[in-house]
N, C-alpha and C positions, 0 to 999 in steps of 0.2 A: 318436196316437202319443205316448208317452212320452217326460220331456226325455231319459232314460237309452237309449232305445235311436234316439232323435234322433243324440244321442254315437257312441254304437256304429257308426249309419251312416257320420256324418261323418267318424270315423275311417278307417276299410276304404276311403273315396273318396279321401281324403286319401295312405294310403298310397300310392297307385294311381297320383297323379302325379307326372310326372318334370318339369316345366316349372318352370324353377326361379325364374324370375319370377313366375308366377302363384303358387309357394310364397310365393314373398318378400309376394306380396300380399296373403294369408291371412296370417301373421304378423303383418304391420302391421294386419289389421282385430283380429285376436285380443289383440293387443298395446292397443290402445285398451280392448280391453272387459275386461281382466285387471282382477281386483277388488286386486293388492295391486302398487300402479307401483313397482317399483323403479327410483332412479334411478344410471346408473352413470358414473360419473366418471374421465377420463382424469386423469392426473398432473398434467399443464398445468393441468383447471380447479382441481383440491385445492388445489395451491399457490396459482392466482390467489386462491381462498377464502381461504385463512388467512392470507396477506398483506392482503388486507380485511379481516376479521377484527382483525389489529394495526391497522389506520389506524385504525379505528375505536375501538380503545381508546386509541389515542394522540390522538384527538379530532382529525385529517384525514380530516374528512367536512362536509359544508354540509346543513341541514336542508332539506327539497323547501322548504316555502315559502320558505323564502328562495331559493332558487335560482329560484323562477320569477317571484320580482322581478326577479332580477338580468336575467334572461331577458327580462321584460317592460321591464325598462331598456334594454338591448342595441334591442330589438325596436325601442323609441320615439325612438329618439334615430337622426335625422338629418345 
């Protein structure tokens, strides 16, 4: 069988169901194997971005190693 008339079938079966969670469940496996992810963003995270975005140009940011000093300070200290 062909991947094109593989398609075709999957299609005509697909139509065919009404189970809207088992939809939802095909969706989510087709959604993993989709060759281009878009990612899509409510309001809340944009803004949370672009407010990050400024700290970090305002240089309010700690570099990882340093932070996992500090972390490793935190951790060692008694």
């Amino acid at each position: 069988m062909k991947t094109v008339e593989l398609k075709n079938i999957l299609i005509h079966r697909i139509a065919e169901i009404n189970d809207k969670s088992f939809l939802q469940a095909i969706k989510t496996i087709l959604d993993s194997k989709s060759e281009s992810k878009v990612l899509t963003l409510t309001p809340e995270q944009r803004n949370e971005i672009i407010a990050s975005k400024k700290e970090v140009e305002q240089g309010l940011f700690i570099e990882n190693d340093e932070l996992e000093k500090e972390i490793d300070g935190w951790l060692n200290t008694k």
